[in-house]
PDB file of N, CA, C and O in Angstrom:
ATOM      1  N   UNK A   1      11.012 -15.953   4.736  1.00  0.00           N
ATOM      2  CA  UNK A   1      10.834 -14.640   4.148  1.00  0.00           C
ATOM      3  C   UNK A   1      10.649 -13.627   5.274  1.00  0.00           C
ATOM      4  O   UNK A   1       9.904 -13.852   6.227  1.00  0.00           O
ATOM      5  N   UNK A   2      11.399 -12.430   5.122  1.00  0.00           N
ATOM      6  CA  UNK A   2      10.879 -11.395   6.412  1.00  0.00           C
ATOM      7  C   UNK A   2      10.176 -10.771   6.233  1.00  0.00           C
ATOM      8  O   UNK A   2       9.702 -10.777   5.097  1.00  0.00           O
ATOM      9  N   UNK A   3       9.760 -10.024   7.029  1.00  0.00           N
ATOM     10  CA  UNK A   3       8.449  -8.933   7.254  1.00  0.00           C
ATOM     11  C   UNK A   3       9.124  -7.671   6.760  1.00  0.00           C
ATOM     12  O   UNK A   3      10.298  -7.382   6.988  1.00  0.00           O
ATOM     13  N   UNK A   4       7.941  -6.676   5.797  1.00  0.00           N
ATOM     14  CA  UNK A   4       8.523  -5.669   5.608  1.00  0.00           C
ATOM     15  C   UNK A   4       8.758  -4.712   6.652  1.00  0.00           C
ATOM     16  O   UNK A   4       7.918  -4.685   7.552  1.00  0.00           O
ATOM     17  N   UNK A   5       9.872  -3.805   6.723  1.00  0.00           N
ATOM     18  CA  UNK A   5       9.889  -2.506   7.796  1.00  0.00           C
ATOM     19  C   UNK A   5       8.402  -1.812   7.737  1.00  0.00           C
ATOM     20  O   UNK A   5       7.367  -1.766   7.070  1.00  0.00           O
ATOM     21  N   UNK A   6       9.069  -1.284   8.962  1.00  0.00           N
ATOM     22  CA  UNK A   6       7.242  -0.624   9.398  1.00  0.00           C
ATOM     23  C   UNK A   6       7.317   0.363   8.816  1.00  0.00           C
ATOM     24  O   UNK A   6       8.399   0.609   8.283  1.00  0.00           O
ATOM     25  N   UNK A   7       6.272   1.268   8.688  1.00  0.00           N
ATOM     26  CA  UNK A   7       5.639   2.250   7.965  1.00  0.00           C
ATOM     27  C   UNK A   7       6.124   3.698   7.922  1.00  0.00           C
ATOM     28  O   UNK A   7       6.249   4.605   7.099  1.00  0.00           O
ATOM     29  N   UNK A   8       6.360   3.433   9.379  1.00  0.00           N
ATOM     30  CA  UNK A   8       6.475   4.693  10.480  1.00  0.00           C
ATOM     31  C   UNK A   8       7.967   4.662   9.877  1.00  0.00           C
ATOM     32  O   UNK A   8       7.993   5.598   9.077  1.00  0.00           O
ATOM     33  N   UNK A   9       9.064   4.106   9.883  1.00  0.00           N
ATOM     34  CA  UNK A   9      10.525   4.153   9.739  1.00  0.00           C
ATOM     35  C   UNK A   9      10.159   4.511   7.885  1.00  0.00           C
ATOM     36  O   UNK A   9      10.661   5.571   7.510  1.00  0.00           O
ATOM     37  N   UNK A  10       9.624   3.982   7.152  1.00  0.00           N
ATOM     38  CA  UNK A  10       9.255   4.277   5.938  1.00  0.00           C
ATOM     39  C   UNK A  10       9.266   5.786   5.318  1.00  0.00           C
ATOM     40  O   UNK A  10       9.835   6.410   4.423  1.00  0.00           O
ATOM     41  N   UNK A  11       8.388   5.971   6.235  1.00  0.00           N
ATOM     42  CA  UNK A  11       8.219   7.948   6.077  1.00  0.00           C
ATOM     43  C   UNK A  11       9.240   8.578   6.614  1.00  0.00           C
ATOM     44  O   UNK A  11       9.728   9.646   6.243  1.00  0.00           O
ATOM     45  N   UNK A  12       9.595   7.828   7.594  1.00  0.00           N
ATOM     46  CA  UNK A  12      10.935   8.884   8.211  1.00  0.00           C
ATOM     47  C   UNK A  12      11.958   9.327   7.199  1.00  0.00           C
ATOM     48  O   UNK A  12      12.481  10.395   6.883  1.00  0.00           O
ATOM     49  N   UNK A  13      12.053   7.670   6.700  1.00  0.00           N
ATOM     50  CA  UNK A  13      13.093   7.953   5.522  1.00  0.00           C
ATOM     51  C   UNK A  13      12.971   8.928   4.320  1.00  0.00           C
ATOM     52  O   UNK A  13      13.839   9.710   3.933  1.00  0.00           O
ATOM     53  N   UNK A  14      11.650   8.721   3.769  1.00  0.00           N
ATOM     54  CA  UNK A  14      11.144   9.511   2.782  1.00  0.00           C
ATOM     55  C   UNK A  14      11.191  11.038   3.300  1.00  0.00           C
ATOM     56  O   UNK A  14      11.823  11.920   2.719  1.00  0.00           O
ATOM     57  N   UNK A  15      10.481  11.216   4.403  1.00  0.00           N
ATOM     58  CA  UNK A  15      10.587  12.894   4.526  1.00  0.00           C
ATOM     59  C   UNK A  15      11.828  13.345   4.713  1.00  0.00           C
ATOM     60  O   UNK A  15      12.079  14.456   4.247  1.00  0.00           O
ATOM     61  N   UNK A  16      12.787  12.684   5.355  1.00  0.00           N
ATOM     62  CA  UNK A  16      14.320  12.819   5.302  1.00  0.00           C
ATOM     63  C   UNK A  16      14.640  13.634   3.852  1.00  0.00           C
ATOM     64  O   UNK A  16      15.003  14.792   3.644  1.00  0.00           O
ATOM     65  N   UNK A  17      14.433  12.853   3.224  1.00  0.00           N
ATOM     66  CA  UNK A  17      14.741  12.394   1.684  1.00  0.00           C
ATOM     67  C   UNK A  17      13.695  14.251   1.052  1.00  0.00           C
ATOM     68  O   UNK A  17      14.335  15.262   0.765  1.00  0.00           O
ATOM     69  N   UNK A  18      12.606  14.207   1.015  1.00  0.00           N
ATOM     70  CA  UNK A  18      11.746  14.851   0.558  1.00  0.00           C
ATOM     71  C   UNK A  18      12.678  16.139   1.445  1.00  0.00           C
ATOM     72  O   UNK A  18      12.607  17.116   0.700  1.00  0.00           O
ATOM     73  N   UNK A  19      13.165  16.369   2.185  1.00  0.00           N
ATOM     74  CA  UNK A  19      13.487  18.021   3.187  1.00  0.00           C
ATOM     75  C   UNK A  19      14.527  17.863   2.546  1.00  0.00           C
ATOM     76  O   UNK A  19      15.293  18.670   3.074  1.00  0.00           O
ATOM     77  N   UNK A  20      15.300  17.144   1.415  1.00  0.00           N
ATOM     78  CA  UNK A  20      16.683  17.842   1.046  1.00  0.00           C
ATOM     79  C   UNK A  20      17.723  16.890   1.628  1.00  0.00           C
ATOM     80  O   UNK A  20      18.795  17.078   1.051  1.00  0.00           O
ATOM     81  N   UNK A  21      17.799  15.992   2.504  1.00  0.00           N
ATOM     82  CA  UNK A  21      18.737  15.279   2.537  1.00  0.00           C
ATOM     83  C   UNK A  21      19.016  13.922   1.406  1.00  0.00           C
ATOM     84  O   UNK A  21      18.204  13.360   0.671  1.00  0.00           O
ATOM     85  N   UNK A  22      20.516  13.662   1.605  1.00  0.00           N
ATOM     86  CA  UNK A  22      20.732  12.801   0.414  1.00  0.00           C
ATOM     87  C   UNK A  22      20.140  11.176   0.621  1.00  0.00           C
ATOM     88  O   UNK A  22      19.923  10.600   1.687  1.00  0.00           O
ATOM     89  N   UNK A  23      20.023  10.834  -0.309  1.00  0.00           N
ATOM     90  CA  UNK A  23      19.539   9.122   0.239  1.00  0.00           C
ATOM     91  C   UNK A  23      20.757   8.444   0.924  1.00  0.00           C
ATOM     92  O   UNK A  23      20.463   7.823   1.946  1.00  0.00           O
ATOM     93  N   UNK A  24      22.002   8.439   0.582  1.00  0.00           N
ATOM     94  CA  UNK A  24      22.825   8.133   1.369  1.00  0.00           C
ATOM     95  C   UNK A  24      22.609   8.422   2.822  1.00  0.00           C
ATOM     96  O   UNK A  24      22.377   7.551   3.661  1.00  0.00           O
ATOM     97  N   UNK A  25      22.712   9.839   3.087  1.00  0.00           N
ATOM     98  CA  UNK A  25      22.812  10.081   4.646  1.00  0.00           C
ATOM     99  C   UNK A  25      21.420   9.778   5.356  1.00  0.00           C
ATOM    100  O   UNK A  25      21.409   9.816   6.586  1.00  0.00           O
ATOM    101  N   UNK A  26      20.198   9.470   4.644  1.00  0.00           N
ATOM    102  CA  UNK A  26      18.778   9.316   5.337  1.00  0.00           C
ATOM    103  C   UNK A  26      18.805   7.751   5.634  1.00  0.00           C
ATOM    104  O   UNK A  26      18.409   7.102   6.603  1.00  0.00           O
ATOM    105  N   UNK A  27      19.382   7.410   4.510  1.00  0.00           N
ATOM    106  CA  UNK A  27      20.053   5.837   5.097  1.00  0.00           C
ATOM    107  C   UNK A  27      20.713   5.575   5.863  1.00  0.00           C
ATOM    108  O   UNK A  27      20.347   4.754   6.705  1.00  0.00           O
ATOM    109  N   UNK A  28      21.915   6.122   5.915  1.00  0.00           N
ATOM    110  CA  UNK A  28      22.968   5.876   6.925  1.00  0.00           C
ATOM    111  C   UNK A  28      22.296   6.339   8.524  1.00  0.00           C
ATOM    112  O   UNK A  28      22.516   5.596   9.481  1.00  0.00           O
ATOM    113  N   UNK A  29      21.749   7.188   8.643  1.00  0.00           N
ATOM    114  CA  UNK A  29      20.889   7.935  10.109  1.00  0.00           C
ATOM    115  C   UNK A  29      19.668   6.903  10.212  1.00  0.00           C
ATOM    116  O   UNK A  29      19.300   6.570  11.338  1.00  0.00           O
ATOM    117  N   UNK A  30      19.166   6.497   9.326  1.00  0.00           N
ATOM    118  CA  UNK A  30      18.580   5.146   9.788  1.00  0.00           C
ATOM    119  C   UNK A  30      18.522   4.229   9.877  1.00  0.00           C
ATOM    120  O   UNK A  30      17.510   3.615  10.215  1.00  0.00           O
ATOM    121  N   UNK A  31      19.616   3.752   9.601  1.00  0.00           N
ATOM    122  CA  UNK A  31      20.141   2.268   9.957  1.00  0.00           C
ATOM    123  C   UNK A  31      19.777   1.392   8.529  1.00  0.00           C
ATOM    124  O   UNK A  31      19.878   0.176   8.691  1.00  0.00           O
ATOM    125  N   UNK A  32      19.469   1.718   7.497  1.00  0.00           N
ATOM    126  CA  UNK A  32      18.745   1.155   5.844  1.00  0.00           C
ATOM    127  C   UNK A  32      19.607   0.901   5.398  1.00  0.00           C
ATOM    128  O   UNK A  32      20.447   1.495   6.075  1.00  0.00           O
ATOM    129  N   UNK A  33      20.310   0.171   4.345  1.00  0.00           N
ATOM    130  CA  UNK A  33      20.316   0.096   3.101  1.00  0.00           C
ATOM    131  C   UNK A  33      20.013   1.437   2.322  1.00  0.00           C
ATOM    132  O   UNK A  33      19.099   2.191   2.653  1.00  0.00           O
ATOM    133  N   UNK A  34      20.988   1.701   1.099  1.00  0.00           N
ATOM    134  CA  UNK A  34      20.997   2.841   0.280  1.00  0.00           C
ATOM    135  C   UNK A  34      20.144   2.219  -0.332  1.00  0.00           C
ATOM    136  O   UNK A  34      19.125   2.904  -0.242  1.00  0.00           O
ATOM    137  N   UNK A  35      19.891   1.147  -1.025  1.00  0.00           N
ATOM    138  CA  UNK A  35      19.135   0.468  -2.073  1.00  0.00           C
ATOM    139  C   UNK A  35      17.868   0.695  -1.551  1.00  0.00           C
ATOM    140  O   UNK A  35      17.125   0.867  -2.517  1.00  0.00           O
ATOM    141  N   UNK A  36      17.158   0.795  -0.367  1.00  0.00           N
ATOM    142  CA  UNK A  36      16.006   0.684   0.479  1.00  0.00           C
ATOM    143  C   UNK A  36      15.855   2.219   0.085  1.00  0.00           C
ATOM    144  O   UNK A  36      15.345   2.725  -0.915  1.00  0.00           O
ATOM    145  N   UNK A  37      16.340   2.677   0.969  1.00  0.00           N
ATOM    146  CA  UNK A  37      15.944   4.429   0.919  1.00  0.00           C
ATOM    147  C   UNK A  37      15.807   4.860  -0.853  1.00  0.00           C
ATOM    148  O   UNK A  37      15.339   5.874  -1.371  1.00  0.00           O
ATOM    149  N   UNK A  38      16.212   4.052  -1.261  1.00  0.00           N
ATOM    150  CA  UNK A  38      16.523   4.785  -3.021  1.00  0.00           C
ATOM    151  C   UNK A  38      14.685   4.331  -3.464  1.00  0.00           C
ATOM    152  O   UNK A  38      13.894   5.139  -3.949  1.00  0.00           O
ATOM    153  N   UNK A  39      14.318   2.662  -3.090  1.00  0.00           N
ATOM    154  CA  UNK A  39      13.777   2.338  -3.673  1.00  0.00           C
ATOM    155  C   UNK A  39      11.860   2.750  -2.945  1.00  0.00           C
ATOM    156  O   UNK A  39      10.854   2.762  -3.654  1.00  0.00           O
ATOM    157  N   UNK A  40      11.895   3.064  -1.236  1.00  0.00           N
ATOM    158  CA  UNK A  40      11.293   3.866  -0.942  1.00  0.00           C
ATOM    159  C   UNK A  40      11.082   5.190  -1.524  1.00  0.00           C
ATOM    160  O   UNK A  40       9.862   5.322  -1.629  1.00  0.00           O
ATOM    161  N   UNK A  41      11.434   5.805  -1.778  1.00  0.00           N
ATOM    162  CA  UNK A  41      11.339   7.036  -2.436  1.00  0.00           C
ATOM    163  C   UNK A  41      11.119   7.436  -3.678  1.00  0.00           C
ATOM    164  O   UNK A  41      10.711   8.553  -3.994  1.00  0.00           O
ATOM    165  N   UNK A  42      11.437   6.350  -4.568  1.00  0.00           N
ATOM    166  CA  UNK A  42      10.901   5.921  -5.597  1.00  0.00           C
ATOM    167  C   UNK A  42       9.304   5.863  -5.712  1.00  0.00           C
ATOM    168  O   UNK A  42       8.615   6.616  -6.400  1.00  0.00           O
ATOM    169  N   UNK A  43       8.766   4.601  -4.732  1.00  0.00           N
ATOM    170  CA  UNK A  43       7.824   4.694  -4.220  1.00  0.00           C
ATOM    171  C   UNK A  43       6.859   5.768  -3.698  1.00  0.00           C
ATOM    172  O   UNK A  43       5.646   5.938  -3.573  1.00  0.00           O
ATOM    173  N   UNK A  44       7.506   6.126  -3.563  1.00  0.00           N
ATOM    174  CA  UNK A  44       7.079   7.536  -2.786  1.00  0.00           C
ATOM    175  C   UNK A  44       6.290   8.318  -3.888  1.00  0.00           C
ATOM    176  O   UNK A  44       5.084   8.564  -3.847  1.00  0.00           O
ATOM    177  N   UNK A  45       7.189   8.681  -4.908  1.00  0.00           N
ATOM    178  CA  UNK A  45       6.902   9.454  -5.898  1.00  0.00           C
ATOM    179  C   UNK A  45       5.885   9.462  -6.771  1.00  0.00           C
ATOM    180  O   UNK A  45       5.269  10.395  -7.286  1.00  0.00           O
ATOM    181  N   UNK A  46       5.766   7.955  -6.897  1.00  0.00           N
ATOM    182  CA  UNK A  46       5.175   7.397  -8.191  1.00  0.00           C
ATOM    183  C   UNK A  46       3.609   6.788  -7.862  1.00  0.00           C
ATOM    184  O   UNK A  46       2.697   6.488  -8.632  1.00  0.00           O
ATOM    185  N   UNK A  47       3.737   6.728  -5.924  1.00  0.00           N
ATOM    186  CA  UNK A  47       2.375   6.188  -5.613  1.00  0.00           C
ATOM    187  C   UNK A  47       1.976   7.115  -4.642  1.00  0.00           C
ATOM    188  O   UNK A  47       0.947   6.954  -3.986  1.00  0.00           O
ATOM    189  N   UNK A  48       2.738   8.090  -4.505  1.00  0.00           N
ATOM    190  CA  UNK A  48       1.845   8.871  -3.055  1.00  0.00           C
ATOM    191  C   UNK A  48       2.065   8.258  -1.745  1.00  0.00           C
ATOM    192  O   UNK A  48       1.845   9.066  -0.842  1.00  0.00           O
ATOM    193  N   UNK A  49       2.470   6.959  -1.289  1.00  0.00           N
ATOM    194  CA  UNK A  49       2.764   6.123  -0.415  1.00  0.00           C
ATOM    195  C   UNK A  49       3.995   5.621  -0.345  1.00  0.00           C
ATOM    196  O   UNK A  49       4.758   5.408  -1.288  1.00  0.00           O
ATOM    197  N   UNK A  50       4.214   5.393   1.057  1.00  0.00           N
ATOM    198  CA  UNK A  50       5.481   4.868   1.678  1.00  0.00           C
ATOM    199  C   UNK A  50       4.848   3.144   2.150  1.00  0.00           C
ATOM    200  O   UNK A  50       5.694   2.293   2.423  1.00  0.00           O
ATOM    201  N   UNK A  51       3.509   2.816   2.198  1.00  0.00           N
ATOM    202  CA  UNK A  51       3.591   1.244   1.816  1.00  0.00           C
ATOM    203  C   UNK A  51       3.699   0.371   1.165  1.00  0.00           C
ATOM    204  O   UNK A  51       3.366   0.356  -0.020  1.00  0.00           O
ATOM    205  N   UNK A  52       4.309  -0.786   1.929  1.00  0.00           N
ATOM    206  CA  UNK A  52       4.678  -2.011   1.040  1.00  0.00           C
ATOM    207  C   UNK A  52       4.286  -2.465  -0.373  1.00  0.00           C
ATOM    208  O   UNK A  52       3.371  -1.751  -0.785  1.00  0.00           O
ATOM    209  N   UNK A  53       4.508  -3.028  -0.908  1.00  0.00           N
ATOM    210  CA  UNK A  53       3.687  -3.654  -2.050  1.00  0.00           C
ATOM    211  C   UNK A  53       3.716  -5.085  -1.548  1.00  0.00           C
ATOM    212  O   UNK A  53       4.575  -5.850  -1.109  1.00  0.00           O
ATOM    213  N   UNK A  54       1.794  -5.142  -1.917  1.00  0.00           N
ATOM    214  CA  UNK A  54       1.258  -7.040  -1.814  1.00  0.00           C
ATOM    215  C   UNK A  54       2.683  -7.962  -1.545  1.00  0.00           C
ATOM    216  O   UNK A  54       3.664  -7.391  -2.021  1.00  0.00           O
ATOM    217  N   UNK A  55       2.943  -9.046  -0.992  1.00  0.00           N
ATOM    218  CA  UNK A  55       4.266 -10.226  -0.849  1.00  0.00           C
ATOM    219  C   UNK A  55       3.176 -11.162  -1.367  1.00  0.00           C
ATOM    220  O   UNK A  55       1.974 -11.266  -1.123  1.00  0.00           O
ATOM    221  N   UNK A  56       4.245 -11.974  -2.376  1.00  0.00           N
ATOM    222  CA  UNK A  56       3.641 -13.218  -3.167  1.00  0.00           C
ATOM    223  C   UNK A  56       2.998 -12.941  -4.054  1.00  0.00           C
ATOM    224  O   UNK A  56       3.374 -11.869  -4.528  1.00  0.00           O
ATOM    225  N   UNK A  57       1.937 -13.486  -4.712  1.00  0.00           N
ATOM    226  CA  UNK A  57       1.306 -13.862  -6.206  1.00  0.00           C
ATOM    227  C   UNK A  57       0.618 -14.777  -6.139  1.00  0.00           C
ATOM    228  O   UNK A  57       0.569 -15.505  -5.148  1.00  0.00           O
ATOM    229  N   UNK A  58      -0.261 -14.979  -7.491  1.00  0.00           N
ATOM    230  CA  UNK A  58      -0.844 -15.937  -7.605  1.00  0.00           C
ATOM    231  C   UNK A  58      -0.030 -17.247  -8.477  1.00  0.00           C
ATOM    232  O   UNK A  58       0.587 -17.238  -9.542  1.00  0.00           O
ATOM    233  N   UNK A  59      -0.254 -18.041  -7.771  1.00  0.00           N
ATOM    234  CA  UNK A  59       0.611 -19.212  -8.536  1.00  0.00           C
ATOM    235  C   UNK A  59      -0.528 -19.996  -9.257  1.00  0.00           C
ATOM    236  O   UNK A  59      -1.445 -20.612  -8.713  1.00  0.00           O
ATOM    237  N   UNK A  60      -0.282 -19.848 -10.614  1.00  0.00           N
ATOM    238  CA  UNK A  60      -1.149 -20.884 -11.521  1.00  0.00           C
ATOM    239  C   UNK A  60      -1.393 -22.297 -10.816  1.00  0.00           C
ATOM    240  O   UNK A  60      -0.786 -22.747  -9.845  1.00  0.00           O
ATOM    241  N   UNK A  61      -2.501 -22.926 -11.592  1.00  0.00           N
ATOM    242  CA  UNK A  61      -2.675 -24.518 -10.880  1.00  0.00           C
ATOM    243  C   UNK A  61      -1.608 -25.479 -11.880  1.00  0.00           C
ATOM    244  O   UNK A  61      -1.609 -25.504 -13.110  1.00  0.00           O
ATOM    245  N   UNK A  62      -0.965 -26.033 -11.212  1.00  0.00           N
ATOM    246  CA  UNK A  62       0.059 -26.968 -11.986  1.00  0.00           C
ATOM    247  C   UNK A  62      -0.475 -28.179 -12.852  1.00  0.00           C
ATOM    248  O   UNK A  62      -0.104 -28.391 -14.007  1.00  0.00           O
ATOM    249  N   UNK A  63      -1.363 -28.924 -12.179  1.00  0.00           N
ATOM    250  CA  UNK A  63      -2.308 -29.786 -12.501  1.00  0.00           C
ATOM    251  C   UNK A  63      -3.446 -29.433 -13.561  1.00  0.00           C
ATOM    252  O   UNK A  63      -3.985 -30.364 -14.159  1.00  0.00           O
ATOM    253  N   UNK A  64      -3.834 -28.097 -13.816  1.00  0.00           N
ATOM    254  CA  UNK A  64      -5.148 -27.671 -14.478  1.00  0.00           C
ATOM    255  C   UNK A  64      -5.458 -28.613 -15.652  1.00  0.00           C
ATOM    256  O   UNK A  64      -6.507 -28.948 -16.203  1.00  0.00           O
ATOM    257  N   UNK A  65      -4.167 -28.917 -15.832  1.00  0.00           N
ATOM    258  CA  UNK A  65      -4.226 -29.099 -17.788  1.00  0.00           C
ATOM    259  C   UNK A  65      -4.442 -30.524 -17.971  1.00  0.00           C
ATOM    260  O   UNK A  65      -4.568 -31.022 -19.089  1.00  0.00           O
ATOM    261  N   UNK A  66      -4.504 -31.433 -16.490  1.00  0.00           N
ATOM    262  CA  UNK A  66      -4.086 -32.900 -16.444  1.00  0.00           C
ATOM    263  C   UNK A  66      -6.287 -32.972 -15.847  1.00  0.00           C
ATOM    264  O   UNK A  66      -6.973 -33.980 -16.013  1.00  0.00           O
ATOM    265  N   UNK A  67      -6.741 -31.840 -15.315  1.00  0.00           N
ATOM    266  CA  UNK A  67      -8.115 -32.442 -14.685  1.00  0.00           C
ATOM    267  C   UNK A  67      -9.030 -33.061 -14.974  1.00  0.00           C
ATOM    268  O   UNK A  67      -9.754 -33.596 -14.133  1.00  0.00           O
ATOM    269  N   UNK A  68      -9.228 -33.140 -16.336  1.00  0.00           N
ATOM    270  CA  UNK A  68      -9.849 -34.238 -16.307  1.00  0.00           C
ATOM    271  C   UNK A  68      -9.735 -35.772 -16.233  1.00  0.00           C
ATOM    272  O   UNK A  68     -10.565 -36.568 -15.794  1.00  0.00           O
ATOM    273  N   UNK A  69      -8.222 -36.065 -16.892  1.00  0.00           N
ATOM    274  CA  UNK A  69      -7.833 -37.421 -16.452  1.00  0.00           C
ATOM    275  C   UNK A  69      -7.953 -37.703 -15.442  1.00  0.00           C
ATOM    276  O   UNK A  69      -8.226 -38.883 -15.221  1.00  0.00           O
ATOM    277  N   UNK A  70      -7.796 -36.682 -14.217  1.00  0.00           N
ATOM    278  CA  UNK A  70      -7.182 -37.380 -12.868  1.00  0.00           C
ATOM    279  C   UNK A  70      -9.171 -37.546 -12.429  1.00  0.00           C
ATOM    280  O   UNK A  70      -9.725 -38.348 -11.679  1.00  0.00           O
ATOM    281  N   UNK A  71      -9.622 -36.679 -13.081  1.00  0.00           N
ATOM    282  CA  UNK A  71     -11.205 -36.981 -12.118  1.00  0.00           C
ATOM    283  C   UNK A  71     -11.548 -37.876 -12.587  1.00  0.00           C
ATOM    284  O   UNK A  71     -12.360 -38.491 -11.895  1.00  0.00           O
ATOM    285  N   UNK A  72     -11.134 -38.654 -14.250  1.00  0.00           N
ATOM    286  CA  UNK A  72     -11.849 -39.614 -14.418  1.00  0.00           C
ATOM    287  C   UNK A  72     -10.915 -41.094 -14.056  1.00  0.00           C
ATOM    288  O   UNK A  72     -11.235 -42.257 -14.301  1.00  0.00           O
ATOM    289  N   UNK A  73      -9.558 -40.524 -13.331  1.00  0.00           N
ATOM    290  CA  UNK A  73      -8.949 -41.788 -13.473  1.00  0.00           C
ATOM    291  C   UNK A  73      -9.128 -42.118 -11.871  1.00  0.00           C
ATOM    292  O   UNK A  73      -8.751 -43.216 -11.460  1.00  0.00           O
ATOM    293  N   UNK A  74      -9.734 -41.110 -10.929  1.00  0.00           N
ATOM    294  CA  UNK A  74     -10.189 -41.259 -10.065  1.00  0.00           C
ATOM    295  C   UNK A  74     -11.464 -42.096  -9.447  1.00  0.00           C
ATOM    296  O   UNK A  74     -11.660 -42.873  -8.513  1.00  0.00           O
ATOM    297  N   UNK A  75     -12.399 -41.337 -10.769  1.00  0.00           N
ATOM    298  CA  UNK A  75     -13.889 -42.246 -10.707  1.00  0.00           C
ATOM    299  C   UNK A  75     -13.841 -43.538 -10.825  1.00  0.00           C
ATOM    300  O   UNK A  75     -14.646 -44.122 -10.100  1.00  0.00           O
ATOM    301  N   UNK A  76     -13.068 -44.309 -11.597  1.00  0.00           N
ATOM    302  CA  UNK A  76     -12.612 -45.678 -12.295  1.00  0.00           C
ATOM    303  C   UNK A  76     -12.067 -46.318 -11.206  1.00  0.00           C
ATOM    304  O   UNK A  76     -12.465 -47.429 -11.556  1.00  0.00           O
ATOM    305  N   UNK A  77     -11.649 -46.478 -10.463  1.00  0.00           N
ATOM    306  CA  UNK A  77     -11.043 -46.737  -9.814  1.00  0.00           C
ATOM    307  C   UNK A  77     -11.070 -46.530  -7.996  1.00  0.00           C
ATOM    308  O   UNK A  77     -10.235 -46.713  -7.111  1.00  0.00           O
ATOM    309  N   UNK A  78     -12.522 -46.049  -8.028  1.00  0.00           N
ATOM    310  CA  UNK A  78     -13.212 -46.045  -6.427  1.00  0.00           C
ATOM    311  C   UNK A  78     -13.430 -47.299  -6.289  1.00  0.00           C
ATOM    312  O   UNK A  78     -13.317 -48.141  -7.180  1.00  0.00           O
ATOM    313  N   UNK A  79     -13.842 -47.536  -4.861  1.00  0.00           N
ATOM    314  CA  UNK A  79     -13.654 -48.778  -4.053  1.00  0.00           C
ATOM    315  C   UNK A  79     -15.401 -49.306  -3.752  1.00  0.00           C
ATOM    316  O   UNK A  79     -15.636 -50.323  -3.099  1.00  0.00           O
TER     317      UNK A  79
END
């Protein structure tokens, strides 16, 4: 998985974007993805911020639903 772009290139894009230029050309002058600059700015709008959002989640426990068997099929069966 990669690291998000830095912050600093983040705003560039956005104030680009915010002074009247098109997302195309704030992209293209910075080397982005249209989809990036579109979806920064988006961002932008809706949170006040040009940072990332959290990477990953919480992943449920796969096992939860099996715990007590396994603790008791564990206990049974010590040495």
């Amino acid at each position: 998985m990669t690291a998000p772009l830095s912050n600093d290139l983040r705003a560039r894009v956005v104030g680009a974007i915010e002074a009247g230029e098109s997302c195309r050309s704030a992209a293209s002058r910075f080397g982005v993805a249209v989809s990036l600059a579109v979806k920064w700015h988006q961002r932008y709008r809706t949170t006040g911020s040009v940072a990332p959002a959290k990477m990953g989640g919480h992943r449920k426990r796969v096992l939860e639903l099996h715990r007590v068997f396994i603790v008791n099929a564990s206990t049974r069966h010590r040495i």
